[in-house]
C-alpha positions as CSV (number, residue, x, y, z in Angstrom):
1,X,121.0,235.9,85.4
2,X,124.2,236.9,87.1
3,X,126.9,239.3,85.8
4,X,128.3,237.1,83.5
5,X,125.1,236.8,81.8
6,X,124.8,233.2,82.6
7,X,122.3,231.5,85.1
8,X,123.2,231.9,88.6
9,X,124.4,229.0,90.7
10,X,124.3,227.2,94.0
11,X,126.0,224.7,95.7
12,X,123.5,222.0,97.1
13,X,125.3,218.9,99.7
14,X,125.1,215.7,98.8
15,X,124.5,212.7,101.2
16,X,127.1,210.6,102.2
17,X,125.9,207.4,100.0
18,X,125.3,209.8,97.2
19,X,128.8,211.1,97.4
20,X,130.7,208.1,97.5
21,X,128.4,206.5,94.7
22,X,129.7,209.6,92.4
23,X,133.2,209.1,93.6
24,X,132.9,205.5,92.3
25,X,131.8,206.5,89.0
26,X,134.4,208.7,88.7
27,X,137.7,208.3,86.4
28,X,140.2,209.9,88.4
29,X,141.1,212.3,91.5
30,X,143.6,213.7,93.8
31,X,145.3,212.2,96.7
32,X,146.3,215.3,99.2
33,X,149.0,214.1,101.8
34,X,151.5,216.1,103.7
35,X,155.2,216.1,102.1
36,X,157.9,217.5,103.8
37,X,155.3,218.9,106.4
38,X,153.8,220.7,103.0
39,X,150.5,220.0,101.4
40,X,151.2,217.7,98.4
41,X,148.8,216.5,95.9
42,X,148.4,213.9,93.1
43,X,146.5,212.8,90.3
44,X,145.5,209.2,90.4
45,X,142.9,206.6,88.9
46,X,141.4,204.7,91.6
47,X,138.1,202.3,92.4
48,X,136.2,202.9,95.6
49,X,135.9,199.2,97.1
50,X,133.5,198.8,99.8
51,X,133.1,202.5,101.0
52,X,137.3,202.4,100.8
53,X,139.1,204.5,98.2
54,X,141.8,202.0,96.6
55,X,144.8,203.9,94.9
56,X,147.8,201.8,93.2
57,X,151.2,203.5,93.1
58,X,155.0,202.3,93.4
59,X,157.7,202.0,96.2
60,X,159.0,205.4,95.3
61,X,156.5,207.8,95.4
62,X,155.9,210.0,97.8
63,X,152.5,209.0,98.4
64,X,153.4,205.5,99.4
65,X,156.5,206.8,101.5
66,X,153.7,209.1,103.2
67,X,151.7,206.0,104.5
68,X,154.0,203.4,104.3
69,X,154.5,201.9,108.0
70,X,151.5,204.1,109.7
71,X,148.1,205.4,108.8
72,X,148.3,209.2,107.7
73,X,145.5,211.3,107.5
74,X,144.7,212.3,103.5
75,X,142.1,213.6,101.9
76,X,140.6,212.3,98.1
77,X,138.9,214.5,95.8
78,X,137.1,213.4,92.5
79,X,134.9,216.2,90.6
80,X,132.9,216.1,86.8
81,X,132.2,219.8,86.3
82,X,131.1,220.7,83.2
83,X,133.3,223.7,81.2
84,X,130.5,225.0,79.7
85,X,127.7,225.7,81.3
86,X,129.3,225.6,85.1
87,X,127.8,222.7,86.8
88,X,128.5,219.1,88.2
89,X,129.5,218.2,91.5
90,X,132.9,217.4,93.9
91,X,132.9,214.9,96.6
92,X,135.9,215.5,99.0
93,X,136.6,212.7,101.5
94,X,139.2,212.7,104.4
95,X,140.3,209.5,106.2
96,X,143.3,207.3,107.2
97,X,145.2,206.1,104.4
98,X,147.6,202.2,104.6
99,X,149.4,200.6,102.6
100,X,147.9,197.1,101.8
101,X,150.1,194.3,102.9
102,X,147.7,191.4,102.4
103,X,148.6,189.2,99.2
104,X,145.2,188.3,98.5
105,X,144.0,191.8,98.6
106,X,146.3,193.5,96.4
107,X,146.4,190.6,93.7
108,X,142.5,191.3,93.6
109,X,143.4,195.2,93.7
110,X,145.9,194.3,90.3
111,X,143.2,192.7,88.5
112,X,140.6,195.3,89.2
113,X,142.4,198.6,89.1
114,X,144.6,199.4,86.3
115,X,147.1,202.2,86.7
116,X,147.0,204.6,84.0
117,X,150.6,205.0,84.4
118,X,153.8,202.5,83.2
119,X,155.5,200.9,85.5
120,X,155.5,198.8,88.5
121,X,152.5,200.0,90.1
122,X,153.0,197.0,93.2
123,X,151.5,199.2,96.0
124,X,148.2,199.6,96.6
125,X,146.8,202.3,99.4
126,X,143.4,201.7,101.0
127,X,142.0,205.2,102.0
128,X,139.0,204.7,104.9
129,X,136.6,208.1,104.1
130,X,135.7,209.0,107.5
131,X,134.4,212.4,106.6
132,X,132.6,212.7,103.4
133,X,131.7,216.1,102.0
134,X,130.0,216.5,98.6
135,X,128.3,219.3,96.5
136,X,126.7,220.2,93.6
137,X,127.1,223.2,91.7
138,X,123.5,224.0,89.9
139,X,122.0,226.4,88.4
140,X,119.2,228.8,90.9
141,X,116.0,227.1,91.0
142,X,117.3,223.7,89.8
143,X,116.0,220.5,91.5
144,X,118.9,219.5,94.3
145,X,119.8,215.8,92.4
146,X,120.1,216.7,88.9
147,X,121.2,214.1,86.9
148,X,124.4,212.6,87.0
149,X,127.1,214.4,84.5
């Protein structure tokens, strides 16, 4: 037991594959971007496409002014930790990020990702993980894939 009289914990990694297979299965995350040369981060629904993180967002955000034009480095972060007892697991991924341009692709991004925000969601970013890190948080002794939370 650890000082706070509950189990101890540990952080195990988690595969690539296994990491973006949780991301994908996850409701929501946070887009980190640089704003004004300052870190800025945002919640956001998304659907992980391929390996791709797929965001929607409108022309006046500042994510989509961020990567509109160019590919910018960001980094996506999805995580199911449990408030009770401590445990789950975060997957953080960092990768160019583009605004899509192709008609086809973002009418097929409209139908499959629903924004859980009003308004004219029209954009959709496509975020390329090139570095995946995941982790889960366990309790001591536990077996390093425990099940899914």
């Amino acid at each position: 037991m650890g000082r706070d009289g509950m189990s101890e914990r540990v952080l195990h990694e988690i595969p690539r594959e296994e990491s973006l297979r949780l991301l994908a299965g996850a409701a929501m995350g946070r887009v980190v971007f640089t704003l004004h040369a300052l870190p800025a981060i945002r919640p956001v629904n998304h659907i992980v496409d391929d390996g791709d993180i797929i965001i929607r967002t409108h022309m006046g955000a500042a994510i989509t002014a961020a990567v509109n034009g160019h590919e910018t480095v960001v980094a996506y972060e999805a995580d199911v930790i449990d408030p009770e007892d401590h445990i789950g697991w975060s997957v953080v991924v960092v990768g160019p990020a583009r605004v899509v341009h192709d008609e086809t692709e973002i009418s097929r991004y409209r139908r499959l990702l629903r924004p859980w925000v009003s308004g004219n969601m029209d954009h959709v970013i496509r975020i390329r993980p090139q570095l995946v890190t995941g982790f889960r948080l366990v309790t001591f002794g536990e077996a390093a894939e425990p099940k899914d939370l």
